[in-house]
MDTraj code that builds the backbone (N, CA, C; nanometers):
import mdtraj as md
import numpy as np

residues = "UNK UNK UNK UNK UNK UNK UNK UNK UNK UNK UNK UNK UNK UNK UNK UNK UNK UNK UNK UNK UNK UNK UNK UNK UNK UNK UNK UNK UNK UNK UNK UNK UNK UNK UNK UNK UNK UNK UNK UNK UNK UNK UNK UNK UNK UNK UNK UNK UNK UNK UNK UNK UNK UNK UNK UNK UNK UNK UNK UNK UNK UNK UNK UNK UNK UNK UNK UNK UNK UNK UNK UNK UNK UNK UNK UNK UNK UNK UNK UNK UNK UNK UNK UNK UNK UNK UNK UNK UNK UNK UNK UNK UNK UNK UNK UNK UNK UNK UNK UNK UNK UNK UNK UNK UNK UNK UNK UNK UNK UNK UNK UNK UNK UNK UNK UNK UNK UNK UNK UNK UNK UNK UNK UNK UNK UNK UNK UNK UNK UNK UNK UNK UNK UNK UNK UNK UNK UNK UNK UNK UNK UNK UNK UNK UNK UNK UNK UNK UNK UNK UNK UNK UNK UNK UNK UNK UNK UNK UNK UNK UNK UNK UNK UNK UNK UNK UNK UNK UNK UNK UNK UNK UNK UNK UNK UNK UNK UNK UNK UNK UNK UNK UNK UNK UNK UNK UNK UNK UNK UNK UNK UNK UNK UNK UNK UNK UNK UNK UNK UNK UNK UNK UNK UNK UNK UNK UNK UNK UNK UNK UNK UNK".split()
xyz = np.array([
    [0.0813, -0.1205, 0.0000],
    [0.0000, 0.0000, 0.0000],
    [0.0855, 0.1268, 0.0000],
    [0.2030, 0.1319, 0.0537],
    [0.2935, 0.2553, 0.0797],
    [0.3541, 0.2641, -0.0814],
    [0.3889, 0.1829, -0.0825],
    [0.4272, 0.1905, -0.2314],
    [0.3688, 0.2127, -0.3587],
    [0.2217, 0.1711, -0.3479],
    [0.1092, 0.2300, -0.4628],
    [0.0932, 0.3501, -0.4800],
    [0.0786, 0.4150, -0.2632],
    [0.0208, 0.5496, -0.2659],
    [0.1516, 0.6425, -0.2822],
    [0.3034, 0.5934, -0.2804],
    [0.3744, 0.6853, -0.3108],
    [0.3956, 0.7333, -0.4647],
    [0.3611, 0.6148, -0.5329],
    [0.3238, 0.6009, -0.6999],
    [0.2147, 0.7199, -0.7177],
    [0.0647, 0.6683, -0.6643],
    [-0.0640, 0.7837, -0.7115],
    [-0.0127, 0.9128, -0.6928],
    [0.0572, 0.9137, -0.5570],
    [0.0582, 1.0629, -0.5065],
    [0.2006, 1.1779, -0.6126],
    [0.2817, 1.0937, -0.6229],
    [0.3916, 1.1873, -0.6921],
    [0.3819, 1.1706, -0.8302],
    [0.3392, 1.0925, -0.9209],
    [0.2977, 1.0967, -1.0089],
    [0.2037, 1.1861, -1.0309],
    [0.0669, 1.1657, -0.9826],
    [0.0069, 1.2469, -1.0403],
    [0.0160, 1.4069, -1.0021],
    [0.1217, 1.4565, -0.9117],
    [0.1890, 1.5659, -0.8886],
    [0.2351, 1.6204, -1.0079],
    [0.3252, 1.5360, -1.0645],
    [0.4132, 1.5387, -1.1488],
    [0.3543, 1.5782, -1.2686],
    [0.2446, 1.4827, -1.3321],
    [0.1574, 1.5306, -1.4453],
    [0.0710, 1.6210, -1.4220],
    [0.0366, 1.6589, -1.3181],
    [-0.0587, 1.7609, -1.3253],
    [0.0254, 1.8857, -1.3081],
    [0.1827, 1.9005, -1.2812],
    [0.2221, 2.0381, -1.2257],
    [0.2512, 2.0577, -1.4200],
    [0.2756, 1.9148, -1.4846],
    [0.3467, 1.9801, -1.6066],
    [0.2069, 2.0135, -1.7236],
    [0.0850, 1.9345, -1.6635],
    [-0.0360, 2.0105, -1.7102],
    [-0.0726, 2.1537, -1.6788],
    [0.0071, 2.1719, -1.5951],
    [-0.0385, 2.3340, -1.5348],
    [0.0370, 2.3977, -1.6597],
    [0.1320, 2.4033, -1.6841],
    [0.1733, 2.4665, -1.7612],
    [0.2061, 2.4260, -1.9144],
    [0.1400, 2.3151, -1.9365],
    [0.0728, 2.2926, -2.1049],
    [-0.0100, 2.2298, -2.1296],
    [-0.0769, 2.2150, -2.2090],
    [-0.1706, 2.1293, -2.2945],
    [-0.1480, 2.0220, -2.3881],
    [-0.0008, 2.0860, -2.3703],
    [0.0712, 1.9825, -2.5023],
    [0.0607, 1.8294, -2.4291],
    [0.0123, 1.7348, -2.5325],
    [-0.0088, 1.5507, -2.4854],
    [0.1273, 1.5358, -2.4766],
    [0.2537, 1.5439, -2.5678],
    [0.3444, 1.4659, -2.5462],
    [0.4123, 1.5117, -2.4443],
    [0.4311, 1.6547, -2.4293],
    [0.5351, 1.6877, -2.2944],
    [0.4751, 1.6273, -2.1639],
    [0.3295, 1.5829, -2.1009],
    [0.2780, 1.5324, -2.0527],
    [0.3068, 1.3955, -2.0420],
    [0.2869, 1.3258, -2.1838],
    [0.3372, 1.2032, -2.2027],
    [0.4501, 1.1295, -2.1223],
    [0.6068, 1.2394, -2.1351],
    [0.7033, 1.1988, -2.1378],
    [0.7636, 1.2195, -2.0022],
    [0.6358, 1.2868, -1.9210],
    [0.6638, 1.3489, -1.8194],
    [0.6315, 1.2293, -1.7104],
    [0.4800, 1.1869, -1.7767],
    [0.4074, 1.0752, -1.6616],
    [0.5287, 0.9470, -1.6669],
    [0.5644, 0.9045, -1.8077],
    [0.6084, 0.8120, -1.8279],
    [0.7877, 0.7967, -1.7299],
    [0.8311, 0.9540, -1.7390],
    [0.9580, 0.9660, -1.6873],
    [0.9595, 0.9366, -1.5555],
    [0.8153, 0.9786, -1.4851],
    [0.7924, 0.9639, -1.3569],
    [0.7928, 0.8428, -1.2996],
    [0.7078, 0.7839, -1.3448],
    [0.6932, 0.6203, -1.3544],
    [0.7811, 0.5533, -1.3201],
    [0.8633, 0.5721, -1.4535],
    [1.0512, 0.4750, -1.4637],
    [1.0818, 0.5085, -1.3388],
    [1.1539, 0.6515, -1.2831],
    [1.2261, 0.7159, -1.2174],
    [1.1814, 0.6468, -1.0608],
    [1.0509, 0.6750, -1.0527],
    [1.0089, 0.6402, -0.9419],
    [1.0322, 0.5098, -0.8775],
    [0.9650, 0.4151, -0.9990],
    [0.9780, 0.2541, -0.9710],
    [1.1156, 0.2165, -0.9376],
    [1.1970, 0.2678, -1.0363],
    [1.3550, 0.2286, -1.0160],
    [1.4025, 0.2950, -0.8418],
    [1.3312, 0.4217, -0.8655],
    [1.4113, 0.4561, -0.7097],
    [1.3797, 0.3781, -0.5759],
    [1.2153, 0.3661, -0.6045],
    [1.1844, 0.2399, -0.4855],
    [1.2897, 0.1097, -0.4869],
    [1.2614, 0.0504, -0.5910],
    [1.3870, -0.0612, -0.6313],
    [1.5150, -0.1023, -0.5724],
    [1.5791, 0.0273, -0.6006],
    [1.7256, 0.0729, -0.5675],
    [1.7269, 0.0821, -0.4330],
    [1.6369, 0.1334, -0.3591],
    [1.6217, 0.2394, -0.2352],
    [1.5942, 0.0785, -0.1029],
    [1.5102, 0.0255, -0.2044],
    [1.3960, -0.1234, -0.0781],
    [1.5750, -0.2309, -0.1139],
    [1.6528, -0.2097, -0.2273],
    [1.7250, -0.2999, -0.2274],
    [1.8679, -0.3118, -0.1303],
    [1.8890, -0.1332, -0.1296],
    [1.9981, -0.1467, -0.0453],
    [1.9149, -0.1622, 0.0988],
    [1.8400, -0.1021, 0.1418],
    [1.7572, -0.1069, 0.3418],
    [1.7670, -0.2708, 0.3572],
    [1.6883, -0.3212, 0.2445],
    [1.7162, -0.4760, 0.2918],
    [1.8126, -0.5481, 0.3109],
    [1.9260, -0.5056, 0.2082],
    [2.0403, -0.5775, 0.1878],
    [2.1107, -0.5470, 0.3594],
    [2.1723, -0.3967, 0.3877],
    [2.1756, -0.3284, 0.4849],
    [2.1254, -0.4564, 0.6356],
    [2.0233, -0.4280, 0.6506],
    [1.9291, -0.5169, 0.7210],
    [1.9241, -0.6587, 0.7773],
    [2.0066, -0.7285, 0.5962],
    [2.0034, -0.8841, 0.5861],
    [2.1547, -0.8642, 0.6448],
    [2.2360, -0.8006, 0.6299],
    [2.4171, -0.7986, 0.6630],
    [2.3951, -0.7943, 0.7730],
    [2.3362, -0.6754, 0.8319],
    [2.3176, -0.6404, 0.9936],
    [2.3029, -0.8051, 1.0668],
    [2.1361, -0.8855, 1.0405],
    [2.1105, -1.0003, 1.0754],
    [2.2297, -1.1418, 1.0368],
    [2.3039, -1.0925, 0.9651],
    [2.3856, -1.2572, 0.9169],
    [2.5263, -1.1884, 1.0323],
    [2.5164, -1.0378, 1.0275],
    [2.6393, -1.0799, 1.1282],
    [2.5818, -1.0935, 1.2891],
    [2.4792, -1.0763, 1.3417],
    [2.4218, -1.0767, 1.4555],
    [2.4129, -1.2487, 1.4765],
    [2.3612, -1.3104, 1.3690],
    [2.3607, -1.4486, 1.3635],
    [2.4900, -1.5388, 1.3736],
    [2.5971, -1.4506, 1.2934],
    [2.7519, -1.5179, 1.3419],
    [2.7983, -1.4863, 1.4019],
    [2.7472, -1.4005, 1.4930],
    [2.8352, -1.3445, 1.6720],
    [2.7717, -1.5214, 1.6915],
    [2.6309, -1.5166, 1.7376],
    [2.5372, -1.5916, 1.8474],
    [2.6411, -1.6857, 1.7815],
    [2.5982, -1.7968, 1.6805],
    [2.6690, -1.8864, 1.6804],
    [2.7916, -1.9308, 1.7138],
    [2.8662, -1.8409, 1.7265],
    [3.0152, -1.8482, 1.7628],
    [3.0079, -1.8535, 1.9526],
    [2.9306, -1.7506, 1.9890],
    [2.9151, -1.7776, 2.1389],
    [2.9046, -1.9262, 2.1876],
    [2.7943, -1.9337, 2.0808],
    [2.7117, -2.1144, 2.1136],
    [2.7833, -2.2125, 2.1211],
    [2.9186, -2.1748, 2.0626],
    [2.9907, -2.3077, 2.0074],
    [3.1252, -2.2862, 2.1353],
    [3.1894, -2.1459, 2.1573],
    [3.2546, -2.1405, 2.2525],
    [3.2082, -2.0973, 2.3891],
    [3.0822, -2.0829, 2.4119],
    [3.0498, -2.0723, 2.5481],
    [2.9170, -2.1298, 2.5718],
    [2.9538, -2.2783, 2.5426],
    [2.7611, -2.2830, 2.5678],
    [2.6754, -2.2933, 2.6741],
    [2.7679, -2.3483, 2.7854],
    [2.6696, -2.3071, 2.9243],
    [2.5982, -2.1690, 2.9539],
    [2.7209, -2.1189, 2.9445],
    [2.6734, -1.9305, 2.9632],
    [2.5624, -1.8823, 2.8676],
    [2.5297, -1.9131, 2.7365],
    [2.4294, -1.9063, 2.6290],
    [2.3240, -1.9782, 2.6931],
    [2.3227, -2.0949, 2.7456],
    [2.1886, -2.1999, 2.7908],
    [2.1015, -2.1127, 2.9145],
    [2.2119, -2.0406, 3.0183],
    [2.1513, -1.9761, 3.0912],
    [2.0999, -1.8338, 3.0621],
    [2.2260, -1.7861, 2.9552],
    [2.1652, -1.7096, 2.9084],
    [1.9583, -1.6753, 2.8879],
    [1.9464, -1.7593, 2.7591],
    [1.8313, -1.8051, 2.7198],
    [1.7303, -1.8373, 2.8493],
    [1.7668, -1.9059, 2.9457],
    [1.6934, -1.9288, 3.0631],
    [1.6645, -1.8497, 3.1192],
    [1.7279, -1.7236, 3.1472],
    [1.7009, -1.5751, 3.2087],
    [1.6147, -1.5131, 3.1418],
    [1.6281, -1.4900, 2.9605],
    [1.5328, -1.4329, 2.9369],
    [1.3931, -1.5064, 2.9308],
    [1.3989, -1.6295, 2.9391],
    [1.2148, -1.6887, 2.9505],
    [1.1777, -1.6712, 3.0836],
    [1.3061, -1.6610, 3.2270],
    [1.2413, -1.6350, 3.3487],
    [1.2082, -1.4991, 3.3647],
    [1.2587, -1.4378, 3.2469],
    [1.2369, -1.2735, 3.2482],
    [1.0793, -1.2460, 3.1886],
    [1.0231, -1.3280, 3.1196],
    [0.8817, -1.3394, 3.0593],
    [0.7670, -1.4096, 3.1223],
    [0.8555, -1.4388, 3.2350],
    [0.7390, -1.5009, 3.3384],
    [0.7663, -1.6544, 3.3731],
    [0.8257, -1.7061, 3.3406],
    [0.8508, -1.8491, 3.3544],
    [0.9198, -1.8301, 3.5113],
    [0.8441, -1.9932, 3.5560],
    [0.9737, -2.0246, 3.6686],
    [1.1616, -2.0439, 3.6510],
    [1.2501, -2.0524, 3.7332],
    [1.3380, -2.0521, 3.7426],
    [1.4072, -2.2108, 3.6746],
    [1.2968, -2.2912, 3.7558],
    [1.3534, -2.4345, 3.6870],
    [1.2694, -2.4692, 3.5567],
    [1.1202, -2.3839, 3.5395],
    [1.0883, -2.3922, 3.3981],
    [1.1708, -2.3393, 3.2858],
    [1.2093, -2.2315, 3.3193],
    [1.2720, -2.1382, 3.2487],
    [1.4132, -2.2409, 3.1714],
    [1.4775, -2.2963, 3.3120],
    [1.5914, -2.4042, 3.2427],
    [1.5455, -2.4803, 3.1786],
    [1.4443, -2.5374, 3.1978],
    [1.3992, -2.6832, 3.1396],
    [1.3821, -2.6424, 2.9673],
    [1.2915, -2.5444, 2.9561],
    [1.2389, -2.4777, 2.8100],
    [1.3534, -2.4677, 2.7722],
    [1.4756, -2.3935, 2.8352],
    [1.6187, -2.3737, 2.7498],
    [1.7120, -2.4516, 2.6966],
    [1.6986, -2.5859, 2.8025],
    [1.7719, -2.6880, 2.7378],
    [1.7055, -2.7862, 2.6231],
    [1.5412, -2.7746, 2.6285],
    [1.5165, -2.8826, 2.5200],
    [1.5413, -2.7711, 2.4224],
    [1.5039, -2.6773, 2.3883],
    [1.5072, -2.5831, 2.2429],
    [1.7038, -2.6253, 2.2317],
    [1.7383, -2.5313, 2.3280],
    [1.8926, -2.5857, 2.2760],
    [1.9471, -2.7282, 2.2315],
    [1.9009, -2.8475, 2.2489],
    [1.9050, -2.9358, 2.2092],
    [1.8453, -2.9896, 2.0746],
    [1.7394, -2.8952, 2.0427],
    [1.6760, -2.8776, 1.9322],
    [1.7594, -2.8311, 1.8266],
    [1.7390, -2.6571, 1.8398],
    [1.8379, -2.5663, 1.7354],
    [1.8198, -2.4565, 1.8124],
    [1.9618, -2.4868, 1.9094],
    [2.0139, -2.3353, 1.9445],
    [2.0305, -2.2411, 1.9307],
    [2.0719, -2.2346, 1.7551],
    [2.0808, -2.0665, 1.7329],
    [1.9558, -2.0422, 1.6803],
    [1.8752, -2.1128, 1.6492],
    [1.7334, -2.0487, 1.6347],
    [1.6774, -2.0159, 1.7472],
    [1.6918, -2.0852, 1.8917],
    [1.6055, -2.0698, 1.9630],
    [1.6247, -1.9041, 2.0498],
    [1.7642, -1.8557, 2.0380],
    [1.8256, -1.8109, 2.0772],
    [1.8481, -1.6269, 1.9574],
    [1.8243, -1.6516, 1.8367],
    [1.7821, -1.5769, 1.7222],
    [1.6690, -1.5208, 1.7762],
    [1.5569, -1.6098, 1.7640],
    [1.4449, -1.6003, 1.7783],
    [1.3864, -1.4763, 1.9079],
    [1.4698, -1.5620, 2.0620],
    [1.3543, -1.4924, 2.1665],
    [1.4885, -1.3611, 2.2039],
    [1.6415, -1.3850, 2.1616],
    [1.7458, -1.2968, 2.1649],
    [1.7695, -1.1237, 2.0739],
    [1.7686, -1.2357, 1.9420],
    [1.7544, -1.1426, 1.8505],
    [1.6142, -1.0412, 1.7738],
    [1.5341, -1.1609, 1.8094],
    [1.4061, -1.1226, 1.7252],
    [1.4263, -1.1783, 1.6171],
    [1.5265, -1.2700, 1.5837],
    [1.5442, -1.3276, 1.3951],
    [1.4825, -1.3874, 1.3808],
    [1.4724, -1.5054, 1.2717],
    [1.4117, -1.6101, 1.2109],
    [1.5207, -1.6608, 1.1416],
    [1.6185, -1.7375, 1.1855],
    [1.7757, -1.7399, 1.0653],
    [1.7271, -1.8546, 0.9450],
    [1.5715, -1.8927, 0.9396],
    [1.5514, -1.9554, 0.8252],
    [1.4669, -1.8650, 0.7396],
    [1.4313, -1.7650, 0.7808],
    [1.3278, -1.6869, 0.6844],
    [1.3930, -1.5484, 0.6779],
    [1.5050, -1.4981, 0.6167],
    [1.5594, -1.3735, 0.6285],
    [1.4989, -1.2936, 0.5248],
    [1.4658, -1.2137, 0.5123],
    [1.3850, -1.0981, 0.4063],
    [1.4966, -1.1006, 0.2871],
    [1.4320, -1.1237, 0.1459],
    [1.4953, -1.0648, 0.0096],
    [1.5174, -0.9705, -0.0165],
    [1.6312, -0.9325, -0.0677],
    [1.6340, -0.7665, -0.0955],
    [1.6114, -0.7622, -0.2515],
    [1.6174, -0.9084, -0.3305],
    [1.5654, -0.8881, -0.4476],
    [1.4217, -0.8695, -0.4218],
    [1.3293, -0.9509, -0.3392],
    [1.1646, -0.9742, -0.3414],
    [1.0867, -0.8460, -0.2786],
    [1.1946, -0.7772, -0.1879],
    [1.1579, -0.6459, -0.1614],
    [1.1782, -0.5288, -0.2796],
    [1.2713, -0.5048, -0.3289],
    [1.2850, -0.4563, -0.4180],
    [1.1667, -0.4458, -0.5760],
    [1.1801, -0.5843, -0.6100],
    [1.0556, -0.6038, -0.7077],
    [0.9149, -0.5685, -0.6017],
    [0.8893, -0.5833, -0.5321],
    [0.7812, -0.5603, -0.4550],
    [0.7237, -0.3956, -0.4679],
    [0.8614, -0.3301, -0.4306],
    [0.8098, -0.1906, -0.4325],
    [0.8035, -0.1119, -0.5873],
    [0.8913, -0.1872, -0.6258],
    [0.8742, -0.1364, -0.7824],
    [0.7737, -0.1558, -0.8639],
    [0.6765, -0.2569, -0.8435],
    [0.6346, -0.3248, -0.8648],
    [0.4364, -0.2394, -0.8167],
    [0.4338, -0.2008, -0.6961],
    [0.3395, -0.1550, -0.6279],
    [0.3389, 0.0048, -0.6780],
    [0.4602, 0.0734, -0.6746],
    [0.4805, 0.2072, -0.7362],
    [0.4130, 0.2112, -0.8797],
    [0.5029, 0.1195, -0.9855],
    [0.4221, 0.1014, -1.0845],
    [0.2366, 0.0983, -1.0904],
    [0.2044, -0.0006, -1.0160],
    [0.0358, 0.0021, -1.0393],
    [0.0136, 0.1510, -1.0168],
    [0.0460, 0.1958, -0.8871],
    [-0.0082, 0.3236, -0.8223],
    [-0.0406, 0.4294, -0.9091],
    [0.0930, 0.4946, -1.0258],
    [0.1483, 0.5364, -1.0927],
    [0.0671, 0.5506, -1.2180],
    [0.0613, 0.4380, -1.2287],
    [-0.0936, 0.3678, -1.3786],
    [-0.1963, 0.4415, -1.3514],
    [-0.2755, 0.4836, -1.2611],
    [-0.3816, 0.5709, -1.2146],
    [-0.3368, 0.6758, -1.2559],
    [-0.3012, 0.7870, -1.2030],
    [-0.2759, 0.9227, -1.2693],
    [-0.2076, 0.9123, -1.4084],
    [-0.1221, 0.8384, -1.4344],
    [-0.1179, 0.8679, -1.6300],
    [-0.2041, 0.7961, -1.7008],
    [-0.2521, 0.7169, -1.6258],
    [-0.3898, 0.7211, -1.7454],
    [-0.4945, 0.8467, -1.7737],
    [-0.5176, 0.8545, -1.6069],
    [-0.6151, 0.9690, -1.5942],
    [-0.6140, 1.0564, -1.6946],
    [-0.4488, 1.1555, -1.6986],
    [-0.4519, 1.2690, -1.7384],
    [-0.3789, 1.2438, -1.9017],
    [-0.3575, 1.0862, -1.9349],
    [-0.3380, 1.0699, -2.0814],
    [-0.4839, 1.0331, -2.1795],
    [-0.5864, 1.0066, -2.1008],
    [-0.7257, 0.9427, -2.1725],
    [-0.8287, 0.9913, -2.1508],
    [-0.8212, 1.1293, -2.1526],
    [-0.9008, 1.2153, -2.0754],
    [-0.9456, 1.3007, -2.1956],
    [-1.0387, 1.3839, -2.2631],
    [-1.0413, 1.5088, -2.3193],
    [-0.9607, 1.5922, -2.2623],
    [-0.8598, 1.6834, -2.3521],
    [-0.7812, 1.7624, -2.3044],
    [-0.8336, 1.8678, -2.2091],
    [-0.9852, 1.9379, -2.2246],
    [-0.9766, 2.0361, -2.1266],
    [-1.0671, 1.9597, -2.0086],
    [-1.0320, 1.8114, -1.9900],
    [-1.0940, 1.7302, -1.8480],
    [-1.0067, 1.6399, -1.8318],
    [-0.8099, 1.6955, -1.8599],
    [-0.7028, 1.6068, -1.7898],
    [-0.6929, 1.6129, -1.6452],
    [-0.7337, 1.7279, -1.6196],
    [-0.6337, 1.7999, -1.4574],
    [-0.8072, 1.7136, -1.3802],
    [-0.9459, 1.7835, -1.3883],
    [-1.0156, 1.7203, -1.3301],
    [-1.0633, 1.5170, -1.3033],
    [-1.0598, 1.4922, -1.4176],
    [-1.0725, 1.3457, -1.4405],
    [-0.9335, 1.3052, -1.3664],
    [-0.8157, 1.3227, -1.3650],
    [-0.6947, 1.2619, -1.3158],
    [-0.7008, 1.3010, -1.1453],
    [-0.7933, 1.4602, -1.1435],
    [-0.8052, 1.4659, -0.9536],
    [-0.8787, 1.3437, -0.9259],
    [-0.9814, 1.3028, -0.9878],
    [-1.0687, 1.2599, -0.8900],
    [-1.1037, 1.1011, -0.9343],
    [-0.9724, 1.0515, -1.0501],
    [-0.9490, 0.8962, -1.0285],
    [-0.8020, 0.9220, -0.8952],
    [-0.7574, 0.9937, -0.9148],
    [-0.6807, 0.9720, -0.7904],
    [-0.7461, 0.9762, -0.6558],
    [-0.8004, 1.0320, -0.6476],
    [-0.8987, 1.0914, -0.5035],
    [-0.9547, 0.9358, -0.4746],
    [-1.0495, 0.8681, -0.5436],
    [-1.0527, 0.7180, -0.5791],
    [-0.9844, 0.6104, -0.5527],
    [-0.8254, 0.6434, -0.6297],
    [-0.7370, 0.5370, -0.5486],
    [-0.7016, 0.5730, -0.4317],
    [-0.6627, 0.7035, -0.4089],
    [-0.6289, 0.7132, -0.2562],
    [-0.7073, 0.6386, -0.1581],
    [-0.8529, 0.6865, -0.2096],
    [-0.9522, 0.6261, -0.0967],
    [-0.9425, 0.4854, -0.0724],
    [-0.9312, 0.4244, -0.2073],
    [-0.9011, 0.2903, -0.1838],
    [-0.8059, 0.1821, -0.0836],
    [-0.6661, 0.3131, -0.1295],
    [-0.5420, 0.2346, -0.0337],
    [-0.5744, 0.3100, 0.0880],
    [-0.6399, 0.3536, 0.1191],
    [-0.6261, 0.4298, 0.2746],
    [-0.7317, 0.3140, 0.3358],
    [-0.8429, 0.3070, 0.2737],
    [-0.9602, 0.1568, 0.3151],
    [-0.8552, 0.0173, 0.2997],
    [-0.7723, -0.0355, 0.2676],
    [-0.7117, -0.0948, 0.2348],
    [-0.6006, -0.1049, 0.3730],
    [-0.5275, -0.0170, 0.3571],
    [-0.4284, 0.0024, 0.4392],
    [-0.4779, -0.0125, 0.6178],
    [-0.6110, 0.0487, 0.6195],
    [-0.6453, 0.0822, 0.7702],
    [-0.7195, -0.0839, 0.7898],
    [-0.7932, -0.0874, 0.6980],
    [-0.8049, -0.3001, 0.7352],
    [-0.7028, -0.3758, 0.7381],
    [-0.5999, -0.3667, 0.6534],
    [-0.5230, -0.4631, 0.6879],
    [-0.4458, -0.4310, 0.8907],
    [-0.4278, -0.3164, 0.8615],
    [-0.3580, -0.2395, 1.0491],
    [-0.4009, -0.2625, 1.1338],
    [-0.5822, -0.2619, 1.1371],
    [-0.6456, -0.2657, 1.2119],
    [-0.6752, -0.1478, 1.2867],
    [-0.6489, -0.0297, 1.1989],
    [-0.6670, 0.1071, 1.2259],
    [-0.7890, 0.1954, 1.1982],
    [-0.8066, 0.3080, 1.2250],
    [-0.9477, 0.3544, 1.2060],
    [-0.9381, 0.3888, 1.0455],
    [-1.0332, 0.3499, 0.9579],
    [-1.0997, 0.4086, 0.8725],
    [-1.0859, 0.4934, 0.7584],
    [-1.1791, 0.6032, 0.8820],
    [-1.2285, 0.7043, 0.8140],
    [-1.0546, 0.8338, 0.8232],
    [-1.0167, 0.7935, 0.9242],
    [-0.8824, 0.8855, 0.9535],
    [-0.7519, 0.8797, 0.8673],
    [-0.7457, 0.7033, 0.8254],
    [-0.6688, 0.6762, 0.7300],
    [-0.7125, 0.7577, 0.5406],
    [-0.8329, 0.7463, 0.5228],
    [-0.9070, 0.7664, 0.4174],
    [-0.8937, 0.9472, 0.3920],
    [-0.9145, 0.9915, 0.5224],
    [-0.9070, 1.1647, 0.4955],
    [-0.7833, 1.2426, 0.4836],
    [-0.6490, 1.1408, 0.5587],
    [-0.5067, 1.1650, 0.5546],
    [-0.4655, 1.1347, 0.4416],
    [-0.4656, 1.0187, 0.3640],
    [-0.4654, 0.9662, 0.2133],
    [-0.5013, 1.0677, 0.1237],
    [-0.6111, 1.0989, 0.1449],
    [-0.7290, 1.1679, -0.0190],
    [-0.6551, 1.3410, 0.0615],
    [-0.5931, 1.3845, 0.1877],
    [-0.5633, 1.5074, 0.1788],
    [-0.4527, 1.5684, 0.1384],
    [-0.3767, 1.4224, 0.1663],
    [-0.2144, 1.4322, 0.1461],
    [-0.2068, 1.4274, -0.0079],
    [-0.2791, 1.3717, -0.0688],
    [-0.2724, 1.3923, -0.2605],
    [-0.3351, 1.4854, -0.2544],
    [-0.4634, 1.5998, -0.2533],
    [-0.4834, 1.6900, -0.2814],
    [-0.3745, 1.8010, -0.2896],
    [-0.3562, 1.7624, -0.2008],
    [-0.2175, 1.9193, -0.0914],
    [-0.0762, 1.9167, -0.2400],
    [-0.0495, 1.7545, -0.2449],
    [0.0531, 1.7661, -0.3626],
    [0.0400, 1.7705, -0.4951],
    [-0.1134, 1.7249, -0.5196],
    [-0.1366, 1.7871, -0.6758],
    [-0.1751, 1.9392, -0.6563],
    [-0.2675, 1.9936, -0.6209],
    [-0.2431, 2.1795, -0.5644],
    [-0.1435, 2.2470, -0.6054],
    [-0.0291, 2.1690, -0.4846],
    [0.0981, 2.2804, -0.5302],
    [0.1423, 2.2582, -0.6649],
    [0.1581, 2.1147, -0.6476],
    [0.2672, 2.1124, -0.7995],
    [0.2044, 2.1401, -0.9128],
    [0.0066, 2.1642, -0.9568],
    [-0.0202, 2.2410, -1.0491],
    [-0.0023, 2.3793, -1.0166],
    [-0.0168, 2.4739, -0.9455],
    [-0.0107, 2.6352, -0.9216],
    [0.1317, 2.6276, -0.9313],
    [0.2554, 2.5629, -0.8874],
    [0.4130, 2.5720, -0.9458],
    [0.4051, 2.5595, -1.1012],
    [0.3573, 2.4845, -1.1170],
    [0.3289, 2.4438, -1.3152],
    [0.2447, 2.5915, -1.3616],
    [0.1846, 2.6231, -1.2981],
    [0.1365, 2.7143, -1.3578],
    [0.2049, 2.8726, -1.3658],
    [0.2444, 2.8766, -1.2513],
    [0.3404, 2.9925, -1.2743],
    [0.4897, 2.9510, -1.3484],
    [0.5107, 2.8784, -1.3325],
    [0.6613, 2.7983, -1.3850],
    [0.6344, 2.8589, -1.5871],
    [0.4877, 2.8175, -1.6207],
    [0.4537, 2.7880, -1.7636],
    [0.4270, 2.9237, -1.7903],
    [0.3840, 3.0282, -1.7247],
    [0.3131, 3.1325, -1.7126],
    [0.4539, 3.2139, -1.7264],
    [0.5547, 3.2295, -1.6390],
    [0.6733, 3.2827, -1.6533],
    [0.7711, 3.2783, -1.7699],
    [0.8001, 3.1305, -1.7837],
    [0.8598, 3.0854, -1.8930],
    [0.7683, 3.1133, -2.0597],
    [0.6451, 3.1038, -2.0284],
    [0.6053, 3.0762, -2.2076],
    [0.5805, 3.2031, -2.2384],
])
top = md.Topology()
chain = top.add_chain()
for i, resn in enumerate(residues, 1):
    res = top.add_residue(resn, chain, resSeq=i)
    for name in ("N", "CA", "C"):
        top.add_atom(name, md.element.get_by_symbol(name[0]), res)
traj = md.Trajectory(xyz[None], top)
């Protein structure tokens, strides 16, 4: 959803500030389309290094623990036992839970309630990457269609108010999946694209107004 609505919202900024200041289809054209690329790729680039970043951070946090495990493993067993007596467990529950998991898979068990990891499910920085590029793109598709399939003097209105539309959508979207309110998500969404198509047409317009 963050990634659609960062697509609707700067995109259709983008085409509508360069509608402010023409009529012309292709400078429009080349504008939505530039946006698009630019955008998708920057999510891309941007979700690829945080993850990558992220996944290094976790593989070296994962080869400290293991190395502890292997040269200190009593001290790790109690370790682990402190923090489950720290969550409420008894003292001899607390051991008992620590030694069967450690007997299990230690550095998971120990990832897991230590680190917060999962050392079998580490996040992609390729699957993140395509993900956001991917979500930007759809988002993105809304405002250049809008303001490419439109009668020319009903680009700027028809493109407000299919965006106004998707916003509403990912904000209903976004606040069900959270479990958040609503109507608050829906009016922050549909205000936060108004506010940036606004400016960036009245900049387009004086920008076109100055220059032409």
């Amino acid at each position: 959803m963050l990634g659609a609505n960062d697509g609707i919202v700067s995109t259709a900024g983008l085409v509508i500030g360069v509608a402010g200041s023409t009529n012309e289809f292709f400078p429009i054209l080349a504008a939505g389309i530039a946006g698009l690329t630019a955008g998708a790729l920057s999510m891309a680039v941007g979700e690829y290094v945080s993850v990558s970043a992220q996944r290094d951070t976790e593989r070296a946090l994962l080869e400290k623990e293991r190395l502890e495990l292997e040269t200190q493993p009593e001290a790790e067993l109690l370790e682990l036992a402190g923090l489950y007596e720290a969550k409420g467990l008894t003292p001899e529950l607390a051991l008992e839970v620590a030694t069967q998991l450690h007997e299990h898979d230690a550095l998971a068990a120990h990832a897991e309630t230590e680190l917060g990891i999962d050392p079998n499910d580490l996040t992609s920085p390729w699957v993140a990457a395509v993900s956001s590029a991917l979500a930007f793109t759809v988002g993105s598709l809304i405002p250049v269609a809008g303001i490419l399939f439109s009668p020319a003097d009903l680009r700027i209105p028809t493109t407000v108010i299919a965006v106004v539309v998707a916003l509403i959508l990912t904000g209903f979207l976004s606040a069900r999946a959270g479990g958040t309110g609503i109507t608050r998500a829906i009016v922050r969404n549909v205000a936060g694209g108004l506010l940036a198509m606004g400016v960036t047409y009245w900049i387009g317009r004086l920008v076109g107004h100055s220059l032409g």
